[in-house]
Structures are given as C-alpha cells and as structure tokens.
C-alpha positions in Angstrom: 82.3 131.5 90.3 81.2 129.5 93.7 83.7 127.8 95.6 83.3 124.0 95.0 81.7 122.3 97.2 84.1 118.9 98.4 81.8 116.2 98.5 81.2 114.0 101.6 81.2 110.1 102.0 79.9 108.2 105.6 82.9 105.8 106.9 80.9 102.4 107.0 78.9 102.4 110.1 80.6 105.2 112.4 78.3 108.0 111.6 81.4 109.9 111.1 81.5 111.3 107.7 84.2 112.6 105.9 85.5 114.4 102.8 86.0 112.6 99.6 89.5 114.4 99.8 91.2 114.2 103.6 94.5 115.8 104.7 97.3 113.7 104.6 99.9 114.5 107.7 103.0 112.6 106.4 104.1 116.1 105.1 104.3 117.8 107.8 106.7 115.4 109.5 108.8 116.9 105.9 108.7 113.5 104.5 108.5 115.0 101.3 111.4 117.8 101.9 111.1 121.0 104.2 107.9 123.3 104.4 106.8 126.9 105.5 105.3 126.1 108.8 103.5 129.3 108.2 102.0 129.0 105.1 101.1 125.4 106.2 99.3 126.1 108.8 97.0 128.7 106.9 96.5 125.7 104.4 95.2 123.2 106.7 93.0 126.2 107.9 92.1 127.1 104.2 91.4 123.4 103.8 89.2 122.8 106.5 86.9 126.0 105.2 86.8 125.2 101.5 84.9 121.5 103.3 88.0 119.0 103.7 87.1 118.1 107.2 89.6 114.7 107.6 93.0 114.9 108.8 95.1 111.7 109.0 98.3 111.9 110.9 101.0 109.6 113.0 104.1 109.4 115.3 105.9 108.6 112.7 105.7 111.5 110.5 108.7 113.2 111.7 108.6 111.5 114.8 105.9 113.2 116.5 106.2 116.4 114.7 103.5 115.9 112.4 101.5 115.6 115.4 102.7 118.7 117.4 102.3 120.7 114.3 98.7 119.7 114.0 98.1 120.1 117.4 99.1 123.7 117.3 97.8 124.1 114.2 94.0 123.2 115.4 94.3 125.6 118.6 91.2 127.6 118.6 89.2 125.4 115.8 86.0 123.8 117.0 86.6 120.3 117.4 83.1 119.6 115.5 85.0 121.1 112.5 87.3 118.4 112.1 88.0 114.6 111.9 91.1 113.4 113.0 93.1 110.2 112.8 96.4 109.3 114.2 98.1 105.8 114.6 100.5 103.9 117.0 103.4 100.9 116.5 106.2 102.6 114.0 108.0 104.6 115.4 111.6 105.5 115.2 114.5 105.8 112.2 116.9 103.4 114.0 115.4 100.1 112.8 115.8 98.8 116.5 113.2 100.6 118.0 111.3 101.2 114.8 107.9 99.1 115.0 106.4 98.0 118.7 103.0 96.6 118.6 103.1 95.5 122.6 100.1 96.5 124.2 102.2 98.3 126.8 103.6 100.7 123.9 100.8 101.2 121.9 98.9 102.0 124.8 101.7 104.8 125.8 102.2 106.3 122.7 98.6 106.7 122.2 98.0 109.1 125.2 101.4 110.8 124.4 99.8 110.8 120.8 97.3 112.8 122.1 99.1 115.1 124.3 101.0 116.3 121.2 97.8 116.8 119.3 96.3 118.5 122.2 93.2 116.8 122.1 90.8 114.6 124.8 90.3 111.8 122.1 91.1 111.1 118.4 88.0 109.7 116.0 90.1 107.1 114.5 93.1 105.0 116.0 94.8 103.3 113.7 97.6 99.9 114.2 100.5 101.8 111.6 101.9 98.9 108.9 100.6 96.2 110.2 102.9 93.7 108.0 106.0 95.0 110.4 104.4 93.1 112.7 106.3 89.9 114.2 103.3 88.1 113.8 99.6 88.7 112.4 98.5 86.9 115.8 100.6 89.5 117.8 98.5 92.4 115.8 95.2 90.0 116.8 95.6 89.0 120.1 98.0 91.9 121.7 97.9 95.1 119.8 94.2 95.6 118.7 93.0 94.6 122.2 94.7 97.4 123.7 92.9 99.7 121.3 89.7 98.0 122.1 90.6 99.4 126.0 91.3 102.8 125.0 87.9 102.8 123.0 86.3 102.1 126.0 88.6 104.8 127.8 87.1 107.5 126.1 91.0 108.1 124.2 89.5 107.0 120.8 86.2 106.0 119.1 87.0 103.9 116.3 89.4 101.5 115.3 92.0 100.8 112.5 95.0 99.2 110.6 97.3 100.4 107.8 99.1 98.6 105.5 100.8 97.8 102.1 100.3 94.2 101.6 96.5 93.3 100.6 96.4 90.3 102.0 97.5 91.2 105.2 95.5 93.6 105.6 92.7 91.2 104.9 94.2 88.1 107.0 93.8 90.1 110.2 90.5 91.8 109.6 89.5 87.2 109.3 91.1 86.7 112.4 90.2 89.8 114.7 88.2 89.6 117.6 88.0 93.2 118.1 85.9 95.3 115.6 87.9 96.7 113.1 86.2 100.0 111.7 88.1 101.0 108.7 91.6 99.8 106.7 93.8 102.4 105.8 95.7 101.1 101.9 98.1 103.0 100.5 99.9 103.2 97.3 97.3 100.8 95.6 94.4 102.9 93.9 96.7 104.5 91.6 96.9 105.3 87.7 100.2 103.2 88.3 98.7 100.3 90.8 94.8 100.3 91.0 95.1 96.0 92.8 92.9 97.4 95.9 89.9 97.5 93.4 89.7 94.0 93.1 88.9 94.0 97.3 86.2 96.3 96.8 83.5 93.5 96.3 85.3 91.4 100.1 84.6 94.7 101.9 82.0 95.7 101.2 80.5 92.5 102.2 82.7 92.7 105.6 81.0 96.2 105.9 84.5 97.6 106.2 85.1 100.9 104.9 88.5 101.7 102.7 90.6 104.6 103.5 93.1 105.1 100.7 96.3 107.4 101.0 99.0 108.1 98.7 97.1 108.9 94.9 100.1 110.1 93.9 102.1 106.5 94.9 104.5 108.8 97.2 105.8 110.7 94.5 106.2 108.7 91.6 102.9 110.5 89.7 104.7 113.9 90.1 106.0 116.2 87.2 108.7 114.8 85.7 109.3 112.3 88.5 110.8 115.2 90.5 108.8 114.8 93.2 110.2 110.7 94.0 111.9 111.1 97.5 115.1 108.7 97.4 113.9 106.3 99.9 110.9 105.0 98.0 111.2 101.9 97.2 109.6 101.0 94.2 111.8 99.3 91.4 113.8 100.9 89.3 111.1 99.8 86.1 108.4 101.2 88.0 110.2 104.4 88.9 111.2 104.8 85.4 107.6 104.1 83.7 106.5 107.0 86.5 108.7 109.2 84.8 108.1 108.6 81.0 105.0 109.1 81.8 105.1 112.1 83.3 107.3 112.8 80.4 104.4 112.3 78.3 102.1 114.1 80.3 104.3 117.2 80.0 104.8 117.3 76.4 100.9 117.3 75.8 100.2 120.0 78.7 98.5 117.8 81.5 99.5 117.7 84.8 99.8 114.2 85.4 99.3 114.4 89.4 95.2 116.0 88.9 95.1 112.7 86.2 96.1 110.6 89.2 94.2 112.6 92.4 91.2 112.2 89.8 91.7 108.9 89.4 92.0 108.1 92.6 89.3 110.2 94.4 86.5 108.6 91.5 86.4 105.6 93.5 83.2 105.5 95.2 83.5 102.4 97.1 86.5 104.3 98.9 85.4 107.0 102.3 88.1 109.4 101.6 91.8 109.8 99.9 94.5 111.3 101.6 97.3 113.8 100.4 99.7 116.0 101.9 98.5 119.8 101.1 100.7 122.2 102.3 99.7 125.2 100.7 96.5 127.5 99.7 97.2 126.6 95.8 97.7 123.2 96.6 94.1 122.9 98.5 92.7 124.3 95.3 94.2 122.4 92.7 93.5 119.4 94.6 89.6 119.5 95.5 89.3 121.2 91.5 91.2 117.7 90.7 88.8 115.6 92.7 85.6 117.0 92.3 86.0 118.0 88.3 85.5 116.2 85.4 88.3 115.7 83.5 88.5 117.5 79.7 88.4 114.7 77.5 92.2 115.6 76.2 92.7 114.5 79.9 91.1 111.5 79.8 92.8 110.3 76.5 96.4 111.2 77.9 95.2 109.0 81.0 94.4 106.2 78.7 97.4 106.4 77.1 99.9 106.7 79.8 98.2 103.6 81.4 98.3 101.6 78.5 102.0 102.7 77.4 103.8 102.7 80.3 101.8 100.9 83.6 100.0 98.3 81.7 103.4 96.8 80.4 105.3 96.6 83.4 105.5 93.2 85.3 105.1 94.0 88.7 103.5 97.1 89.5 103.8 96.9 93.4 106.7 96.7 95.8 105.0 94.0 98.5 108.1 92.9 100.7 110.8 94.9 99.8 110.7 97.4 102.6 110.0 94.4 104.9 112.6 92.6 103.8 115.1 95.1 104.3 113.9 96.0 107.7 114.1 92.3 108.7 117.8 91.7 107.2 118.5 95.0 109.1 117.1 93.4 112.7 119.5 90.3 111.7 122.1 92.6 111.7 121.6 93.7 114.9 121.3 90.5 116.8 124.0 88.8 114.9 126.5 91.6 116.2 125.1 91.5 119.3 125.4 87.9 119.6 128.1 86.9 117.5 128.5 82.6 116.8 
C-alpha cells in the first residue's frame, strides 16, 4: 500500500505552505508526562519524511526544553525541509515572572529562542496567550512592534498571536498596527468545543490565516479520559462528558481521539492543526486520522457522542478561568509584599 500522502494548505499570503497536520512541541517540554528522547527524535524525523513539514514550539514548553530538543533534533536536516514556529511572553512556573510582553524581553528571549533552536531565523514568531497580557494596548503598541523589528532583523519572517479567548484574539488583530500574519487558537475546533467555526467567515475577510492546536482539547478526547493532565482546567462537567464519551467510544470499538484529529483536521478554512507526536506509531495513526475518511460506524459514534454528551453541556469552554487564577495569584504577591 503507498504511504499517504499528508496534504498541504498555503498560510494566507506568506507563500509558506504547510501540512494539514503540524507537530505540536508542547510535548516535548513533557507537558503531557515523560518521553523517550530517543524514540522522539526519530518520530519528528519519521514525521518530517512521511510530509508533516510544520513544527510549532515555545519557551514555555518545559522552559526552553522543547526548544533545545528541537534544536538538536533538526541538526543535520535541510532547513528547506521544515517550517518552524516558536513564540515569546510566557515564560516561567512561578506566576511572578510568568508572562512579560515588554519589548525589552520579548526581544531577548527571541534571539535566546533561537540560540536553543540552533537556527538563523524562525518562519513564524508568535506573541504566546495574548489574554495574560496587562493590557490588549500593551500587546498593540509594545509587544508586536518589537516583533515588527526583528522581522526586519532578519530573526523572523512572519508574525503571530496565540490565544484562548476568541475575542481577544480578534480585538487585537482590530487594533494592530503591525501586520499580523496568522492566529494560533487552541482548544476550540474540537468534537467537544468547535466556537472558532463561527470566526471562520471574519477571517477570512481579514485575510488572516487560522492555525489551530490542541484537536484533542489537551487531553480530554483521550481513551477513557486517561490522558487529562491534572492541571487542565476545564470544569468538572466538561471533564466528565470527555470521559463518558470516551466511555462510549470504547464500548463500540472507536478510538475517540482519530474521531476528534479527524474532526479537527476537516476544517478547510484552517492552514494546519497541531499535535504532540512522539512516536513512529503515533505519526501514523495520526496522518491515517487526518487524511482518511472515516467508516460510517465512525461517523455515527461521532454523532452520537456529540449529541449525548457535548451538545448538553452549558458551557463548553473554560474562557477566564486560568486567567483568573493567575491574576488572584499576582494579588497575592503584591499584597504580601505590600501588606495595608
């Protein structure tokens, strides 16, 4: 049987295009658990062979070890081979020095960004959760700008943001001066939340291409809901209605994480979706997941699990409630710093 064939998409008007399916880095910072670095780095090599030619990665992801693991990952691949995408402003665990967006650190992190990635330049710089932000004018009028100078630098060739929050996402793309060249969503073209459809139709007459991460909601669309890491902060509803359905899935032989890569990767009007792959059998199953058909006993589970369990629920996002936590945690800080 030939090897299938991943299917490419152009990134709005870039010129760069990219892999319907695009390698997500967050797991090699082990946000998802521990890994074998070996067998990793022969996936990411397997993947960029079988025709996945994006990688997404960021400080964050294990604070900078994502990075330095794609960086020596990459040594000896042509750089023609390969897309690549990092971002600056989150940073650390300790909520204190998690998110900068100054122009002075952005700038910093994105040459030291590059250092650990071993590379002249990145194809895509991206602002990282831009509703951290103190302000969206700070994002406008300081952080973007200092992109706009390391474009011009040579350090990067397009621009990005990141986010959760729609609307945000879509208030500073309004208000920027500097050209934004793609938005990175996560989270919200899912079986469980599919909300960023309805911005389709505003992008695409902003000319703004959508990146989407995250098919798989961070976990909840695993097997059984095993693979929900403890810090995810969806609701305990949502969490729960992940794992019935799973449940469901299971008990009728489908594996509900292809129903939700499938799901998610069928979005024309999205460039590329990004997952963490971190092994030869997981490159497989996913481009079989994205560029298949499903059977139709696929297709009716699907159907079902969204109307029985997603449908229902009442809230199917959790906008705000990392921020939220993050801000009462900063209150903390200053009020024990500066006590009345």
């Amino acid at each position: 049987m030939a090897m299938l064939q991943v299917p490419r998409r152009l990134l709005g008007d870039t010129g760069m295009v990219l892999s319907i399916l695009g390698m997500g880095g967050s797991g090699y910072g082990s946000a998802y658990g521990t890994f074998d670095e070996k067998e990793a780095v022969q996936s990411l090599k397997y993947a960029l062979d079988r025709g996945i030619n994006f990688i997404d990665t960021a400080y964050w992801y294990g604070q900078g070890a994502s990075e330095c693991f794609i960086g020596n990952a990459l040594k000896g691949v042509p750089r023609e081979k390969y897309v690549i995408a990092t971002k600056v402003a989150r940073y650390e665990k300790d909520y204190t020095r998690m998110f900068d967006f100054s122009a002075e650190k952005v700038t910093k992190s994105a040459q030291e960004s590059l250092e650990r990635l071993k590379l002249d330049y990145v194809d895509l710089l991206q602002v990282h959760d831009v509703e951290f932000a103190p302000s969206i004018d700070m994002v406008v009028e300081s952080t973007l700008p200092a992109l706009q100078r390391l474009k011009e630098r040579g350090l990067c060739r397009y621009i990005g943001i990141t986010g959760y929050p729609l609307s945000t996402l879509r208030a500073i793309l309004q208000k920027s001066p500097v050209k934004i060249d793609s938005v990175l969503s996560y989270c919200r073209l899912t079986l469980q939340d599919s909300s960023l459809a309805n911005e389709f139709s505003y992008y695409k007459a902003k000319g703004v291409p959508l990146i989407n991460a995250s098919p798989v909601g961070m976990g909840l669309l695993t097997e059984g809901g095993k693979g929900i890491p403890q810090w995810h902060p969806a609701s305990p509803e949502i969490k729960q209605a992940a794992i019935d359905a799973s449940r469901y899935c299971s008990e009728h032989g489908v594996d509900i994480t292809r129903l939700a890569l499938n799901c998610s990767t069928s979005f024309k009007e999205v460039t590329t979706t990004l997952v963490s792959m971190m092994t030869k059998a997981m490159v497989d199953s996913n481009i079989e997941a994205s560029c298949l058909p499903l059977t139709k006993k696929e297709v009716e589970v699907r159907d079902y699990i969204k109307r029985a369990f997603f449908d229902p629920l009442k809230s199917k996002h959790w906008e705000g409630i990392e921020l939220e936590k993050y801000r009462r945690k900063i209150q903390a800080v200053q009020d024990k710093s500066h006590p009345h």
